[in-house]
N, CA, C and O atoms as CSV, one atom per row, in Angstrom:
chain,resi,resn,atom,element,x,y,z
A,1,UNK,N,N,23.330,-12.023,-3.665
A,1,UNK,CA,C,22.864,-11.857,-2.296
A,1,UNK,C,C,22.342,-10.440,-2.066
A,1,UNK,O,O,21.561,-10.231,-1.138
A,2,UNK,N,N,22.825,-9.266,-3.037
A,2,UNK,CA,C,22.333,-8.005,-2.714
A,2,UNK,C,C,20.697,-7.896,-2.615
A,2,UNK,O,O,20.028,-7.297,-1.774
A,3,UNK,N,N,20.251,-8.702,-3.795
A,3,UNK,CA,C,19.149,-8.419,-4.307
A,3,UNK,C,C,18.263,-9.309,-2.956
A,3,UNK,O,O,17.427,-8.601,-2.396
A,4,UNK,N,N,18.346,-10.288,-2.592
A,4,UNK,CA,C,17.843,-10.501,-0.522
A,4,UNK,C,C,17.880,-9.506,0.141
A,4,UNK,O,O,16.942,-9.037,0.785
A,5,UNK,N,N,18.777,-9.156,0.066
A,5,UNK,CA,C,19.009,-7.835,1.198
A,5,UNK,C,C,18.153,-6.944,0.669
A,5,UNK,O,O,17.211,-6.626,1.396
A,6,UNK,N,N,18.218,-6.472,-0.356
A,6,UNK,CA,C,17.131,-5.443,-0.260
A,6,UNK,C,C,15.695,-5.660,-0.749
A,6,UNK,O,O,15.006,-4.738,-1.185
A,7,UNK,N,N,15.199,-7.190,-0.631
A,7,UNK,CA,C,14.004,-7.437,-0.136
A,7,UNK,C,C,13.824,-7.447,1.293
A,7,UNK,O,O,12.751,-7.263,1.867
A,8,UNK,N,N,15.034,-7.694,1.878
A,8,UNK,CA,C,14.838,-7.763,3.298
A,8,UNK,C,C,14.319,-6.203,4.050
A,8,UNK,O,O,13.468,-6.049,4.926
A,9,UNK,N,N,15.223,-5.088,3.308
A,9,UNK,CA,C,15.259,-3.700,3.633
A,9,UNK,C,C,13.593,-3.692,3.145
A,9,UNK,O,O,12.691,-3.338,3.904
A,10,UNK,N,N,13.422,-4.058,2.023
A,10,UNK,CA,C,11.948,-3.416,1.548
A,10,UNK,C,C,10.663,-3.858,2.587
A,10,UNK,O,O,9.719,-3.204,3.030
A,11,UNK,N,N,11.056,-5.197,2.750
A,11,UNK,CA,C,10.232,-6.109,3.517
A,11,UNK,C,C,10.214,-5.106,5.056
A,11,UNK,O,O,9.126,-4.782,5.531
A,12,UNK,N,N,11.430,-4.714,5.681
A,12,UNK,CA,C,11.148,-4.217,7.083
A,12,UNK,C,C,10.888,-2.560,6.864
A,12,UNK,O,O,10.815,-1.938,7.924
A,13,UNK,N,N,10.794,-2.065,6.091
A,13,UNK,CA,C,10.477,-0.924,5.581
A,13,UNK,C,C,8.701,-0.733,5.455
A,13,UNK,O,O,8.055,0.255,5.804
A,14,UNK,N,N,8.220,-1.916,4.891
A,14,UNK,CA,C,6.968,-2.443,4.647
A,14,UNK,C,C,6.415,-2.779,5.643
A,14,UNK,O,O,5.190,-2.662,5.622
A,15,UNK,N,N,7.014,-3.290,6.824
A,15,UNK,CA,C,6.221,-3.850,8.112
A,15,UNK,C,C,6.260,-2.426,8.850
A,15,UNK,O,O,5.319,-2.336,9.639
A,16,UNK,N,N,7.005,-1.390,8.824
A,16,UNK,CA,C,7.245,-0.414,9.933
A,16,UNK,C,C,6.039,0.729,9.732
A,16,UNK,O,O,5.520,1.562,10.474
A,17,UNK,N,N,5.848,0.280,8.170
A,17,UNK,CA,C,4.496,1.394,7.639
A,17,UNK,C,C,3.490,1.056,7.977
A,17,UNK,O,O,2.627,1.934,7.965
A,18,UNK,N,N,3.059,-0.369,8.453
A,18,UNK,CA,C,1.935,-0.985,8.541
A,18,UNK,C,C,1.362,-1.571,9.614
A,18,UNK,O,O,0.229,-2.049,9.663
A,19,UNK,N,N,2.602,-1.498,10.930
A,19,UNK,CA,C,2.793,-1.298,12.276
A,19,UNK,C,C,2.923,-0.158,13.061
A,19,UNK,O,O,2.909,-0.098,14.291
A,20,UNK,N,N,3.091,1.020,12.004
A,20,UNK,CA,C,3.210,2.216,12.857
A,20,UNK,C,C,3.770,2.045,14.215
A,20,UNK,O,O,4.537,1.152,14.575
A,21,UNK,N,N,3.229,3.139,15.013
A,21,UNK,CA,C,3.793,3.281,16.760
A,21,UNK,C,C,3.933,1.718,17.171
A,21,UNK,O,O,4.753,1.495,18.062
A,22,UNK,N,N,3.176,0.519,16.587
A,22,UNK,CA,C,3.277,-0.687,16.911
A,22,UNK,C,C,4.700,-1.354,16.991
A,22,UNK,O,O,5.621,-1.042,16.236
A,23,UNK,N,N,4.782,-2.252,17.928
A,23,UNK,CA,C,5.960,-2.775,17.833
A,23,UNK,C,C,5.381,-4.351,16.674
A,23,UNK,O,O,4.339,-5.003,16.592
A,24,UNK,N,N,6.847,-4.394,15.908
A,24,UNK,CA,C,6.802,-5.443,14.597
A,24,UNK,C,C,6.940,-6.976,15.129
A,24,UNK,O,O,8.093,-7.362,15.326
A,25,UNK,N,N,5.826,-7.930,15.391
A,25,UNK,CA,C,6.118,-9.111,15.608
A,25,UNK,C,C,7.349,-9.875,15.066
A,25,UNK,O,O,7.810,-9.954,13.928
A,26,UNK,N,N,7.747,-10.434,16.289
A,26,UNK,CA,C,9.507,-11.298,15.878
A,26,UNK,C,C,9.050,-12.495,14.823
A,26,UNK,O,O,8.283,-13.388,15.184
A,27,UNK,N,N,9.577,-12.423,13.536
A,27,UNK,CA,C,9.681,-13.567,12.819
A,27,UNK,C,C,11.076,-13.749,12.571
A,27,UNK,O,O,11.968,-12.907,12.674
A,28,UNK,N,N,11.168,-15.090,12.191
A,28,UNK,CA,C,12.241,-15.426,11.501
A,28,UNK,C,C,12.638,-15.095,10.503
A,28,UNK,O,O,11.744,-15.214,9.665
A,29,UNK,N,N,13.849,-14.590,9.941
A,29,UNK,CA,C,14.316,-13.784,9.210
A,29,UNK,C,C,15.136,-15.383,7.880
A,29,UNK,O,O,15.979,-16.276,7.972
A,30,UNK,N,N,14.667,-15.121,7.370
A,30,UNK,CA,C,15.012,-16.499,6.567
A,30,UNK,C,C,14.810,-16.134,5.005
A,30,UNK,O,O,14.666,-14.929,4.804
A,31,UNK,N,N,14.782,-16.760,4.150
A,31,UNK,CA,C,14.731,-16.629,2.341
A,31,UNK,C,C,13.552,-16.630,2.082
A,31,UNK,O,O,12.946,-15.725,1.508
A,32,UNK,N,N,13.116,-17.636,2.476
A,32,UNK,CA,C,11.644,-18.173,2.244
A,32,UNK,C,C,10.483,-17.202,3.162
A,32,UNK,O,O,9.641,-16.722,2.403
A,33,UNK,N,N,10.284,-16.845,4.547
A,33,UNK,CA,C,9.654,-15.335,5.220
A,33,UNK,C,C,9.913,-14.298,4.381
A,33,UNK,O,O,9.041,-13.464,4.138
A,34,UNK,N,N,11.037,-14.240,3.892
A,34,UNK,CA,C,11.503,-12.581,3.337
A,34,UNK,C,C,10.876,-12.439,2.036
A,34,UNK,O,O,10.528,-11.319,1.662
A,35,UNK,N,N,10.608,-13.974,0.950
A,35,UNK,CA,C,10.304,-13.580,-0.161
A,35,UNK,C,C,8.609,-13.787,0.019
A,35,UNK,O,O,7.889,-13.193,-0.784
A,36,UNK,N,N,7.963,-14.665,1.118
A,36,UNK,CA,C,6.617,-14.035,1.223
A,36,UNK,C,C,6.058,-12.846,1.900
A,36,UNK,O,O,4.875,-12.638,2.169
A,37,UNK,N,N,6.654,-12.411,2.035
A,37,UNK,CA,C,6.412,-11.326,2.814
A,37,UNK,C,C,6.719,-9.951,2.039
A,37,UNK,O,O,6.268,-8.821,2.226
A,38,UNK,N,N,7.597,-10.417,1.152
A,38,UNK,CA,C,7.990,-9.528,0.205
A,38,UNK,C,C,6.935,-9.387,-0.835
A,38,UNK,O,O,6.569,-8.289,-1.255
A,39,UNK,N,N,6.299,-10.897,-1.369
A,39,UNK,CA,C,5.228,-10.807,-2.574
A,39,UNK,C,C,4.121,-10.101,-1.591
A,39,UNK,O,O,3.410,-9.316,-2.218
A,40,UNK,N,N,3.749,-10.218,0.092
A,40,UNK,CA,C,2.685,-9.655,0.076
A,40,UNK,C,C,2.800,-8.506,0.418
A,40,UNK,O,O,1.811,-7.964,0.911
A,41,UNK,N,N,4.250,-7.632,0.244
A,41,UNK,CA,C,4.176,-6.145,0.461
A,41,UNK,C,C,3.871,-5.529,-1.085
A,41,UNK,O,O,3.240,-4.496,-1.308
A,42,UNK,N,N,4.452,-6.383,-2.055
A,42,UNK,CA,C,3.998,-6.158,-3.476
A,42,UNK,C,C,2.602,-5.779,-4.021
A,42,UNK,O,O,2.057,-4.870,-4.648
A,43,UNK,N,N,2.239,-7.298,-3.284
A,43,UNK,CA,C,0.537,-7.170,-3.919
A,43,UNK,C,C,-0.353,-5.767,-2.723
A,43,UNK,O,O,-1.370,-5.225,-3.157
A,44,UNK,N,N,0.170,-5.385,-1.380
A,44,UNK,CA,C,-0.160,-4.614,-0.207
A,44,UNK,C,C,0.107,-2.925,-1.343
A,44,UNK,O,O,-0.609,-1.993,-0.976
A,45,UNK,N,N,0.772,-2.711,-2.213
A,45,UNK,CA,C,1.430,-1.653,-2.602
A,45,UNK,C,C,0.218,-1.426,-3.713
A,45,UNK,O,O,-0.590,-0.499,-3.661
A,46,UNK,N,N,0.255,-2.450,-4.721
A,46,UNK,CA,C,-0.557,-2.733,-5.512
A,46,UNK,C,C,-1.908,-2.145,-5.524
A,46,UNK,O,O,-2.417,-1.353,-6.316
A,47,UNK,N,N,-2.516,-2.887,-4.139
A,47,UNK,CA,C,-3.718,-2.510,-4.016
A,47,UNK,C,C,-4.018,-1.225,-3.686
A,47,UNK,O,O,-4.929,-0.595,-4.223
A,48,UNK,N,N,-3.044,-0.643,-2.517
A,48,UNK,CA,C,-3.223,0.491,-2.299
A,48,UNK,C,C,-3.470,1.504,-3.499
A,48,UNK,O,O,-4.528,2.133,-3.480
A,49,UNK,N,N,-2.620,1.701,-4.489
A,49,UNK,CA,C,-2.438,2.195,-5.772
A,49,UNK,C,C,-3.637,2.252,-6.496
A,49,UNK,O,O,-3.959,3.300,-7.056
A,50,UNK,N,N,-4.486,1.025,-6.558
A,50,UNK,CA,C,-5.903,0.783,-7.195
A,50,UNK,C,C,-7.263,1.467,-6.027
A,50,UNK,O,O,-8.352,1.970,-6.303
A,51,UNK,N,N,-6.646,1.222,-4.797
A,51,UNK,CA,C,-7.339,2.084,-3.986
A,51,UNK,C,C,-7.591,3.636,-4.337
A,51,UNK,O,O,-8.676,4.218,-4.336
A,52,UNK,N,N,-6.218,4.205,-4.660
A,52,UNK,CA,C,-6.140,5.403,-4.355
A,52,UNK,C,C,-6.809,5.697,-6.095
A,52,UNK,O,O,-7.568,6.661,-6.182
A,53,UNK,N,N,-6.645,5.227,-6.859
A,53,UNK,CA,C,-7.026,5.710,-8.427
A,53,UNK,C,C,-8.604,5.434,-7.906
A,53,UNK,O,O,-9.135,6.543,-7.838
A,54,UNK,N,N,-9.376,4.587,-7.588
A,54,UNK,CA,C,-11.018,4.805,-7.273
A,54,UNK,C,C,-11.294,5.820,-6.275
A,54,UNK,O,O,-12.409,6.341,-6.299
A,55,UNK,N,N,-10.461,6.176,-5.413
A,55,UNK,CA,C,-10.871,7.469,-4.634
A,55,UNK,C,C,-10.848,8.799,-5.737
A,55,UNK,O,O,-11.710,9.636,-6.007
A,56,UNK,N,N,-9.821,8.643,-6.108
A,56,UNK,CA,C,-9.717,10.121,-7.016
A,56,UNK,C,C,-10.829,9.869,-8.080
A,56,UNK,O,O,-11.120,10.919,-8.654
A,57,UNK,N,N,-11.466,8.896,-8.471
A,57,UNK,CA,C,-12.275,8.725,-9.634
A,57,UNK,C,C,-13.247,9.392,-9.169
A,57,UNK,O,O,-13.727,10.276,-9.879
A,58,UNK,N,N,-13.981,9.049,-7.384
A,58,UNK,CA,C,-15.032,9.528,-6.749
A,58,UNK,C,C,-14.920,10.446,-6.427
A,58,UNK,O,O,-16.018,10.928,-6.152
A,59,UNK,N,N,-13.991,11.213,-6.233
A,59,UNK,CA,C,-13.910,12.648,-5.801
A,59,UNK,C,C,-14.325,13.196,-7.202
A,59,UNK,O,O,-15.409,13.773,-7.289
A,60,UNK,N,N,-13.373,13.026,-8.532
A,60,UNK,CA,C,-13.888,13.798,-9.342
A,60,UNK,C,C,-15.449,13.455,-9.767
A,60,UNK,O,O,-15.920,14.384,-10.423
A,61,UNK,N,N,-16.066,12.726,-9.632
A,61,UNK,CA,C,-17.506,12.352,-10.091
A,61,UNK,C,C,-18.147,13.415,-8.907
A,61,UNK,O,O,-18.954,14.265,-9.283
A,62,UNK,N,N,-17.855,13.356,-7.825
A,62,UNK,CA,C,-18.814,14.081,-6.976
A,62,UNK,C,C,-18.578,15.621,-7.166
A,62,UNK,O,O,-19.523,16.354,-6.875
A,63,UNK,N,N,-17.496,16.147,-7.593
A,63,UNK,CA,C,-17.025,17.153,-7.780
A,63,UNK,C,C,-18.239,17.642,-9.089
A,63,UNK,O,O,-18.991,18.590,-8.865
A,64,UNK,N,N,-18.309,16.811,-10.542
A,64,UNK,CA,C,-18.700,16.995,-11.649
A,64,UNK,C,C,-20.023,16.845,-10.922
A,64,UNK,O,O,-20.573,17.913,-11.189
A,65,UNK,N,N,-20.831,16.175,-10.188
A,65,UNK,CA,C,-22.626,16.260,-9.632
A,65,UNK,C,C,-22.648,17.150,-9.220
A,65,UNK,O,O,-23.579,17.843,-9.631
A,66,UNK,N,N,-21.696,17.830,-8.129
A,66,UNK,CA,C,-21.727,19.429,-7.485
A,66,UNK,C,C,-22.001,20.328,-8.849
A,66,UNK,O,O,-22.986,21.038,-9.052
A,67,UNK,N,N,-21.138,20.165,-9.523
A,67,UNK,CA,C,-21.034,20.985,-11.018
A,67,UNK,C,C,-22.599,21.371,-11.334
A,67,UNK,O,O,-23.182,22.451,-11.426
A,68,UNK,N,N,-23.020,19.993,-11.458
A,68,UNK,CA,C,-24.322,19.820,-12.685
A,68,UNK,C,C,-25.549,20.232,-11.437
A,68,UNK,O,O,-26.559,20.796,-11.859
A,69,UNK,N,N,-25.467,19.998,-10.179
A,69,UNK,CA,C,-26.934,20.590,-8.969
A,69,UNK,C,C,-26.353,21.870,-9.419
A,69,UNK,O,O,-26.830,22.205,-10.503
A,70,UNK,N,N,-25.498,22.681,-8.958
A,70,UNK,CA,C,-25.107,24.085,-9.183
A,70,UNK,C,C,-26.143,24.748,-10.770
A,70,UNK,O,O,-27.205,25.367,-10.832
A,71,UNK,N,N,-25.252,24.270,-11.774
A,71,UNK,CA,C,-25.847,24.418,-12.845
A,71,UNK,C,C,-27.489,24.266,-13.238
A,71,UNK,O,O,-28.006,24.869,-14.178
A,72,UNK,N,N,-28.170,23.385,-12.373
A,72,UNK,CA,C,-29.400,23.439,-12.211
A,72,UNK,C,C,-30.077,23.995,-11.457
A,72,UNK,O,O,-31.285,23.757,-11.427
A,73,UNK,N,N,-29.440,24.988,-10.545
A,73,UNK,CA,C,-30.463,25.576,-9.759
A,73,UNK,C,C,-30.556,26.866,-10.477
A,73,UNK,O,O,-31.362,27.721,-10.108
């Protein structure tokens, strides 16, 4: 039963980040809500992660074009 509970913790941990100042719509708190909600804070984490590795890819590419206009003028 621990291992519910702290999908449950992860799960309302996960809604409070993503609701901010918002107040968190009442769902039912059940096995079956907690573990979808849980896979879509998973895959929500996930993406972010793949988000953030293509930002840093574009920063450094624009960084390296600054490089190379510099170098050409």
């Amino acid at each position: 039963m621990a291992a519910q509970e702290e999908k449950e913790a992860q799960v309302a941990a996960w809604l409070k980040k993503i609701f901010g100042d918002h107040p968190i719509p009442q769902y039912e708190v059940n096995s079956r809500t907690t573990e979808i909600l849980y896979h879509l804070s998973e895959r929500n984490r996930l993406r972010d992660r793949d988000v953030c590795l293509v930002i840093e890819d574009l920063k450094q590419k624009a960084s390296e074009y600054e490089s190379e206009v510099l170098f050409l003028q």
